[in-house]
MARKOLFI-356574 format. One record per residue (C-alpha): x negated, y negated, z negated; residue number from 0. Coordinates in steps of 0.25 Angstrom, whole numbers, plus 5000, padded with zeros to 4 digits. Layout:
((X Y Z) NUM);
...
***
This chain:
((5124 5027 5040) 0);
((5115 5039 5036) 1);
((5102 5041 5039) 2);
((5097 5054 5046) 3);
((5092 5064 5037) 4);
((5099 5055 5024) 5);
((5112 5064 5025) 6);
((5114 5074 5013) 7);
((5115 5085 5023) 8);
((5100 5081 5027) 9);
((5091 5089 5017) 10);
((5080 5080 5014) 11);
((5082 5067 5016) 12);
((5086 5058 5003) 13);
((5095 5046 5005) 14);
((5089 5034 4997) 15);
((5105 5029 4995) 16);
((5107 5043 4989) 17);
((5093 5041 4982) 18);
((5090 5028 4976) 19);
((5099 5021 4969) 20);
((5095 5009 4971) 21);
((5097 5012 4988) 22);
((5112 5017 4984) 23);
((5118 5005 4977) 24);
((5111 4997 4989) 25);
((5117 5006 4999) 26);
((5131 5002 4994) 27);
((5132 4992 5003) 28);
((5131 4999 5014) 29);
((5139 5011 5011) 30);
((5133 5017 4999) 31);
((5124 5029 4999) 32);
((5123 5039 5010) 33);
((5134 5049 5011) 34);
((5136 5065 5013) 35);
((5143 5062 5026) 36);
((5131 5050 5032) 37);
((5127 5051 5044) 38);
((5112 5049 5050) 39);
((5107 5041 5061) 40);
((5098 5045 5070) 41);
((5086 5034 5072) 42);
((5087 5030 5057) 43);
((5080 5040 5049) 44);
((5076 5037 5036) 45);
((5060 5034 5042) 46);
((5065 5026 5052) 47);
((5072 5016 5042) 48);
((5060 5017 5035) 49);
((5052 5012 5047) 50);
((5061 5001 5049) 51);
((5061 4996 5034) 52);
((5046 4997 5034) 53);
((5045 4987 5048) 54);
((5053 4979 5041) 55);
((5046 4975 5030) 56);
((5034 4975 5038) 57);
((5041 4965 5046) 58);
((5046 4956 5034) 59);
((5033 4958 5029) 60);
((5027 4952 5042) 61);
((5036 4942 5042) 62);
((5034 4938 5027) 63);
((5018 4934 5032) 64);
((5025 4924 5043) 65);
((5021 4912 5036) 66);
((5007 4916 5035) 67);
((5006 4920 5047) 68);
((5011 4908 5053) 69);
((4997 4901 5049) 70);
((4989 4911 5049) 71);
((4987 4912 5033) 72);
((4981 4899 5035) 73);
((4991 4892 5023) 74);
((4983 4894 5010) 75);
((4996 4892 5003) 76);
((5006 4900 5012) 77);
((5002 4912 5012) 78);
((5003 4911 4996) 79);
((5017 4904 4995) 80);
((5023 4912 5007) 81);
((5017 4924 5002) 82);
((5011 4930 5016) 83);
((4995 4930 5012) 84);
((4988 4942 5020) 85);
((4976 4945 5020) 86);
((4973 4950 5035) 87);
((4973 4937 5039) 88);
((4960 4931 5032) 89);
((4953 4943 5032) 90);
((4954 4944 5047) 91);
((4945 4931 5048) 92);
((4938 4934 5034) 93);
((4933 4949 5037) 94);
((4928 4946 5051) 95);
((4940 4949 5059) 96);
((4941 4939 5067) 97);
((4928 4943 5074) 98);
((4931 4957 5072) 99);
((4919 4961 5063) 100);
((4918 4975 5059) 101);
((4922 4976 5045) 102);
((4910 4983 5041) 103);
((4900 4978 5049) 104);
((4888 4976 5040) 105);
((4882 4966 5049) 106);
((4876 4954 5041) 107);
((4882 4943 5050) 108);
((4895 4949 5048) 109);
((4895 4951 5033) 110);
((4892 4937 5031) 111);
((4902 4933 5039) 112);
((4912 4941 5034) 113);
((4915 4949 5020) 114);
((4917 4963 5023) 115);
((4931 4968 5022) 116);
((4935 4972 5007) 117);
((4943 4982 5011) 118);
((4943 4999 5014) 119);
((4939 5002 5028) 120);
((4952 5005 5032) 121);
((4957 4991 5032) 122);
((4944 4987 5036) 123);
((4947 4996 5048) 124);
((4961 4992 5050) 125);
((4960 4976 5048) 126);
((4947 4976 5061) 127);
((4956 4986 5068) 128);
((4966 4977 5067) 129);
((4957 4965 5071) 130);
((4954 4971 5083) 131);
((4966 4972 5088) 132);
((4969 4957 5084) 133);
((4958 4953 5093) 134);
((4963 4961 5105) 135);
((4976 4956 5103) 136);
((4971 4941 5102) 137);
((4961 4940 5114) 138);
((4948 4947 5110) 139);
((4943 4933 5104) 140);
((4929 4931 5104) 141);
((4924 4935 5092) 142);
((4910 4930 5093) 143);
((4913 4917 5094) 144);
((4918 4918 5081) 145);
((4905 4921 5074) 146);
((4899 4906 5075) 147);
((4912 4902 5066) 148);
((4914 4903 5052) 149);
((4920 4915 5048) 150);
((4928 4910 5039) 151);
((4933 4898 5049) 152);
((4938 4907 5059) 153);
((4952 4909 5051) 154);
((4954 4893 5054) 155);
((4955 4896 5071) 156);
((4965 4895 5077) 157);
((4962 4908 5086) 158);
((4957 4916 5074) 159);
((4970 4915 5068) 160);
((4978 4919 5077) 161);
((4971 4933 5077) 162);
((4974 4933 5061) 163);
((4989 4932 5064) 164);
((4986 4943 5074) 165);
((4978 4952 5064) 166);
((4990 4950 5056) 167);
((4999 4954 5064) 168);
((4991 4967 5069) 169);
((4989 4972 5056) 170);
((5005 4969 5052) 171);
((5007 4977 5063) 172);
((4997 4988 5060) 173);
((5002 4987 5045) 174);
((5019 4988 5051) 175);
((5013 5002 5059) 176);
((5006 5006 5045) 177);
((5019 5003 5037) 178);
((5028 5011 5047) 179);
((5018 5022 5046) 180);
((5020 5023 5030) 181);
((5032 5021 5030) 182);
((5035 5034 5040) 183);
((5025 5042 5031) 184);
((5032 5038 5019) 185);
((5046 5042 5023) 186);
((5039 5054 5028) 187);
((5034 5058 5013) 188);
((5046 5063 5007) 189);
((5053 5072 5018) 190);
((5067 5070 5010) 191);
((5064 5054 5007) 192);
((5059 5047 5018) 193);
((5068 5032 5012) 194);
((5056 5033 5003) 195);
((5049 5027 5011) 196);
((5060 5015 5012) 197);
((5054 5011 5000) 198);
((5040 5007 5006) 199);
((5045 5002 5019) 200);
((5055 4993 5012) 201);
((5047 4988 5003) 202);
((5046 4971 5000) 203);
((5033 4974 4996) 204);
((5028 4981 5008) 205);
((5035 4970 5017) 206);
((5026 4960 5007) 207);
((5012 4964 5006) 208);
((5013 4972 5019) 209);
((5001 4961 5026) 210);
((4994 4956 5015) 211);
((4982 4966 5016) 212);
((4978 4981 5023) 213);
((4987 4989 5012) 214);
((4997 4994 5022) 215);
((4986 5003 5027) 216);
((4983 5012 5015) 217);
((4998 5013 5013) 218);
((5000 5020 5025) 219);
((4990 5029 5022) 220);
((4995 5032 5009) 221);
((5009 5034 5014) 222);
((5003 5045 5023) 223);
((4995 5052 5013) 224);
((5009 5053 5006) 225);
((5015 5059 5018) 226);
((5003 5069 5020) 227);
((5004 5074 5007) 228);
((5018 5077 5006) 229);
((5016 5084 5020) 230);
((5005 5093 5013) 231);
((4993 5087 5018) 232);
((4984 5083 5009) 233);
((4972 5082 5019) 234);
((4979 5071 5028) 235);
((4984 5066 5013) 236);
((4970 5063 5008) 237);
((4966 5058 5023) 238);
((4975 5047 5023) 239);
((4972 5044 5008) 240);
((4957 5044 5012) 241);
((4962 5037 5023) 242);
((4971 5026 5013) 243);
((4958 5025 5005) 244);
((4949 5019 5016) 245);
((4962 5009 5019) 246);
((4964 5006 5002) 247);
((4957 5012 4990) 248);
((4971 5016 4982) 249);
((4974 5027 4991) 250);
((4964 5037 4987) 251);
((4973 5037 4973) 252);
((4984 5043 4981) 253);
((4972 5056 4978) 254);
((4975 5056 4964) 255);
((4989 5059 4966) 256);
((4986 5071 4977) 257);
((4977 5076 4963) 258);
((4988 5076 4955) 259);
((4998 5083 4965) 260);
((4986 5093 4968) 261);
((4982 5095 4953) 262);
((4997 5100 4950) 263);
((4998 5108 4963) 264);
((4984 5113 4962) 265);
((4983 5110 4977) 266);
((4967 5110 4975) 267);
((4966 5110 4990) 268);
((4976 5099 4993) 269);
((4969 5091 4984) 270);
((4955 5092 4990) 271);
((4959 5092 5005) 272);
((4965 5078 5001) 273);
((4953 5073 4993) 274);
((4943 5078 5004) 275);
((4952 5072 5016) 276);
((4955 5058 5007) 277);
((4938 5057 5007) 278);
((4936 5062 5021) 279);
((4945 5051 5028) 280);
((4941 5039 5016) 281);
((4928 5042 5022) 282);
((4930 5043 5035) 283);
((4936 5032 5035) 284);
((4926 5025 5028) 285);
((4915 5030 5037) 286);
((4913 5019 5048) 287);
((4916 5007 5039) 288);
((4904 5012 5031) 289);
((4895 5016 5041) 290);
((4896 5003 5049) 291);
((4894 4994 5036) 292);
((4893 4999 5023) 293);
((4891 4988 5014) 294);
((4902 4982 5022) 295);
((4910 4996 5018) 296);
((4905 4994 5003) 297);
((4914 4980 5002) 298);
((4928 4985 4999) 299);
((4921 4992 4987) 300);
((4913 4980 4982) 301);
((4925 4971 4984) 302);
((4934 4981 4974) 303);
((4924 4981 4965) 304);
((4920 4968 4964) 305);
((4933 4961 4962) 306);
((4940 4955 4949) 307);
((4953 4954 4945) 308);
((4962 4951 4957) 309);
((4976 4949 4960) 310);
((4987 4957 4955) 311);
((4981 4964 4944) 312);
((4982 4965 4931) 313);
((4967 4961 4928) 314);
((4970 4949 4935) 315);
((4982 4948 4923) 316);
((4971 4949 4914) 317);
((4961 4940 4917) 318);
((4969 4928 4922) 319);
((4977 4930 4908) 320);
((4967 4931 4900) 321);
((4959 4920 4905) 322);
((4945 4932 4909) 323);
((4939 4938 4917) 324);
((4938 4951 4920) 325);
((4927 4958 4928) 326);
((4927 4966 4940) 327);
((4919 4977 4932) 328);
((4929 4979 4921) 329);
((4940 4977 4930) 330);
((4936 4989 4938) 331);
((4932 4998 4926) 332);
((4945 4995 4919) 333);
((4954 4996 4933) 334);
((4948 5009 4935) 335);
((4948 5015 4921) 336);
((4963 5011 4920) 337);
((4965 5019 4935) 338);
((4959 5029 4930) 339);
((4968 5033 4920) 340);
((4979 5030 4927) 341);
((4976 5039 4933) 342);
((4975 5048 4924) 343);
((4988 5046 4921) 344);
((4994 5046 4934) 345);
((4987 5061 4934) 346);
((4992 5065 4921) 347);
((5008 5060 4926) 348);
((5006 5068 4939) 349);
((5001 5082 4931) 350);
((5012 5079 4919) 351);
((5022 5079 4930) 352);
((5034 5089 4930) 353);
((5033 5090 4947) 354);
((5021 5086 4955) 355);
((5020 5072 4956) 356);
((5022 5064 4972) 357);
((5010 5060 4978) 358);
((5017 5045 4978) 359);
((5019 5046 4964) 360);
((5005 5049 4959) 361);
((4999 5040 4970) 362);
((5009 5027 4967) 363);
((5005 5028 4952) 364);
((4989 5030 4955) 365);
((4989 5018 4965) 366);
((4998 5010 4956) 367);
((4989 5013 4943) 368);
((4977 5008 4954) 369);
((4984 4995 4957) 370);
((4989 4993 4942) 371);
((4975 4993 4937) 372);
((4969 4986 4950) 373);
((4961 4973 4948) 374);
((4969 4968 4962) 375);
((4982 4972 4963) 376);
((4984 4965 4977) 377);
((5000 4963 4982) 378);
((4999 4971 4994) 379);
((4995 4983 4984) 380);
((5007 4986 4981) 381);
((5006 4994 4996) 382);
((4998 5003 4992) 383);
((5011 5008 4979) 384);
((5022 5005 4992) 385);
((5021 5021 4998) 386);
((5019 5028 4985) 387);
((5029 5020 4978) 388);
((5039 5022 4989) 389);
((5037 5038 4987) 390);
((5034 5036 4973) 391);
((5047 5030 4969) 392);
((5056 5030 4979) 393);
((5068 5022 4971) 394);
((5071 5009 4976) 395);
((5072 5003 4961) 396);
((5059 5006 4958) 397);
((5053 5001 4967) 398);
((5060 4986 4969) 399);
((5055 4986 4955) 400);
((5040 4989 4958) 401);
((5041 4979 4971) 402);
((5047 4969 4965) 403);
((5035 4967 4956) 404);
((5025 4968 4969) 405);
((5035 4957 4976) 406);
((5034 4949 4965) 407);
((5018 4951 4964) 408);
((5018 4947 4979) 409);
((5024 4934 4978) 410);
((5015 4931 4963) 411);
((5003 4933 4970) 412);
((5004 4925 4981) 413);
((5010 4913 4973) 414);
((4998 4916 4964) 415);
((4989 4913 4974) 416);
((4994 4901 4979) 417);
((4993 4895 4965) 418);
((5009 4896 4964) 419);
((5011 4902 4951) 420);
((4999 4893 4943) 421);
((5009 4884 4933) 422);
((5009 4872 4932) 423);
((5001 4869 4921) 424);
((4990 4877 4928) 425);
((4985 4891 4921) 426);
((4987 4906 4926) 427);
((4998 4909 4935) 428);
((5004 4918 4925) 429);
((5016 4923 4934) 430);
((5005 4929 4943) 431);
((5001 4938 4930) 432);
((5016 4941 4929) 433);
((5018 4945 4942) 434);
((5007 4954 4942) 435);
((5011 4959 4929) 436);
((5026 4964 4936) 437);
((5020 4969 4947) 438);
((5014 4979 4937) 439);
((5025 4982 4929) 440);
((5034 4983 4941) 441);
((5022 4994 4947) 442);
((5020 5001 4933) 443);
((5036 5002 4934) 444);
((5034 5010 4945) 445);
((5024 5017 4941) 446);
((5033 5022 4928) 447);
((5042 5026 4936) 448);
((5035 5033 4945) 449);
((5028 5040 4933) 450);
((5043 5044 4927) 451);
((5046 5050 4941) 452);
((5033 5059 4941) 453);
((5033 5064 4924) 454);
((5051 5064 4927) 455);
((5054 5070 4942) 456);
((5067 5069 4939) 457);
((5065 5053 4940) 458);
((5058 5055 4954) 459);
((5069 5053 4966) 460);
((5058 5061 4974) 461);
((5060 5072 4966) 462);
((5074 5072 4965) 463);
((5079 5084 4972) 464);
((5066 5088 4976) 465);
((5065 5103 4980) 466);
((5056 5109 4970) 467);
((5049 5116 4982) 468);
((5035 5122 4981) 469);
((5029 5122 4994) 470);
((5021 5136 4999) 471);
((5014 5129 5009) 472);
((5006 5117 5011) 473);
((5017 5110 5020) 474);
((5027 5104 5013) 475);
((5043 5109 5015) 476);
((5053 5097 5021) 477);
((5058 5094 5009) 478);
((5045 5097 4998) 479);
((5035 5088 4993) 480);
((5029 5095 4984) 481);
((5014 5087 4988) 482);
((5020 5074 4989) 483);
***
């Protein structure tokens, strides 16, 4: 059975069995590749089988949290051995949720009843959106009862965490609307490609990491900044990334890759009106959670600053193996000197190129230089490569290679932390380190190749076939992306 738009007769769209060769020998149990004579069906378009992967893995993801769920994340040990740790829960009592404090409310009872929240504003925004809804949805409790308890004993109540499990599901629900959303855009990116985006909706690590933190919400963002700009529209592409930045710092890197685009079209004004809309919307957005408590605003800043070596980076590697320590002051200057030229190279790839770069590609190797060099390199990061990656390098080989390190990272760190992987004998737990070190080597496999695709066209499947069409006006043709 075809799907509509798949047939040969269909200008534009590409059949992933006629595509990848990895999807064609799979598709030989069922037939084999699509043929000249296939049909199509009518509801199944490629988008829509691309929502239903994407709910999918959101449900297993879901359901892969079920035993945490179960006791609230009360089980010091389970949510390590069975691998379903999320933050949401503990921050919902830790950062004042519970009594639905503002999260920047610079009031000095407050801040000394709970730390500020350590992230950008627009999870901020989201998570005390998000908890007001769970206390509508759990009988308005009283709040004010709460403030002559402990704040830290209010996790151990029997009512209390019951609105954790309902935070939870609220924000799995909120994050399953997000997912769908990027997932459309994605398949939307590429008129002639929309099983791209099957690489993202399908993806183990999406289904794995989907809960653990707020990550969700920049990718949707950065999935529709890659859908504006291949629609020609770099203002709501620099919105959206301006937007992404006030959710997660990485994408404002997405700007170095419209740079490198606009420096080889010498589209001056493209590049401007997205720079200028990218700061407009960072600050608006910005704007209310500084005015109501600045110092409270100024945490996320400190917080990145401050911290040392964490988990899943290579200076973690470092200092464990050699037996150190390594400050938070030489870590930063090194992490950045080493993004910076990066950088540098990813700039000097993109103008050595024989065709103008993607968007996707520049920004997959900026954001995976960032996270290489990072001094945290978190599991549910990998989110932020999953849409990039997807329209980066949309060859099923590629990436099972690439997530099969991040599966494996997934399950190391866990263990790691539930003191699983410490020998017997006592010492470092040197398969963490070795876990850590695969999950680069698979990423800086991808990153290699993605590199081969940009200097070699010839290698890129997005290319392949590409009409070498040079748009007159600013709105792309059906089948052109010369922006993207």
């Amino acid at each position: 059975m075809g799907v509509e738009g798949d047939g040969p007769g269909r200008l534009g769209t590409v059949a992933p069995t006629r595509d990848d060769p990895v999807v064609a020998g799979l598709s030989e149990g069922v037939g084999g590749p699509l043929g000249d004579r296939a049909g199509r069906h009518r509801w199944w378009t490629p988008v829509r089988v691309v929502l239903l992967l994407a709910a999918v893995a959101m449900a297993v993801g879901m359901w892969q949290k079920g035993n945490c769920y179960d006791d609230t994340w009360q089980d010091g040990q389970a949510r390590y051995s069975h691998m379903c740790y999320s933050d949401l829960p503990y921050l919902y009592t830790g950062r004042g949720f519970a009594e639905l404090e503002w999260p920047y409310d610079d009031d000095p009872w407050v801040r000394a009843r709970y730390t500020a929240m350590e992230y950008p504003v627009g999870i901020s925004y989201w998570a005390w959106g998000t908890a007001w809804v769970t206390h509508q949805i759990t009988g308005s409790p009283d709040v004010e009862a709460r403030y002559s308890q402990p704040a830290d004993a209010l996790g151990g109540k029997p009512e209390v965490q019951r609105e954790m499990r309902a935070f939870v599901i609220v924000n799995a629900l909120g994050f399953a609307a997000v997912v769908l959303l990027a997932a459309w855009l994605l398949a939307r990116t590429h008129r002639r490609r929309p099983w791209d985006a099957a690489v993202f909706a399908a993806s183990p690590a999406l289904a794995l990491t989907a809960l653990v933190n707020w990550d969700l919400l920049a990718v949707a963002l950065v999935a529709g900044a890659l859908w504006a700009w291949a629609r020609a529209h770099p203002g709501l592409a620099g919105v959206l990334i301006g937007l992404g930045t006030a959710v997660k710092l990485y994408p404002l890197f997405l700007l170095g890759g419209v740079l490198v685009i606009c420096l080889r079209r010498r589209r001056w004004g493209d590049l401007g009106l997205a720079v200028v809309a990218a700061a407009g919307a960072w600050l608006l957005a910005n704007a209310p959670a500084y005015l109501a408590g600045p110092d409270a605003w100024r945490v996320f800043w400190h917080f990145n600053s401050d911290r040392g070596a964490d988990l899943g980076s290579i200076w973690l590697v470092v200092q464990q193996a050699a037996d150190t320590t390594i400050s938070p002051d030489t870590i930063n200057a090194w992490s950045w000197v080493l993004f910076g030229a990066w950088c540098v190279g990813v700039l000097l790839v993109g103008l050595a190129a024989p065709q103008t770069p993607r968007l996707a590609q520049l920004g997959f190797l900026v954001v995976a230089g960032f996270l290489l060099v990072n001094k945290v390199y978190s599991p549910q990061y990998v989110l932020w490569l999953l849409p990039l990656a997807a329209l980066a390098r949309p060859r099923w080989r590629d990436q099972i290679v690439w997530q099969s390190g991040e599966v494996l990272y997934f399950a190391a760190v866990w263990w790691y932390l539930g003191g699983y992987l410490e020998p017997a004998g006592g010492g470092d737990a040197g398969f963490y380190w070795l876990a850590i070190v695969l999950r680069m080597a698979a990423e800086l496999y991808l990153v290699g190749v993605v590199v081969r695709d940009v200097l070699v066209p010839s290698h890129d499947p997005v290319a392949e076939g590409r009409e070498p069409v040079e748009r007159a006006a600013r709105r792309p043709e059906p089948d052109a992306v010369p922006l993207s």
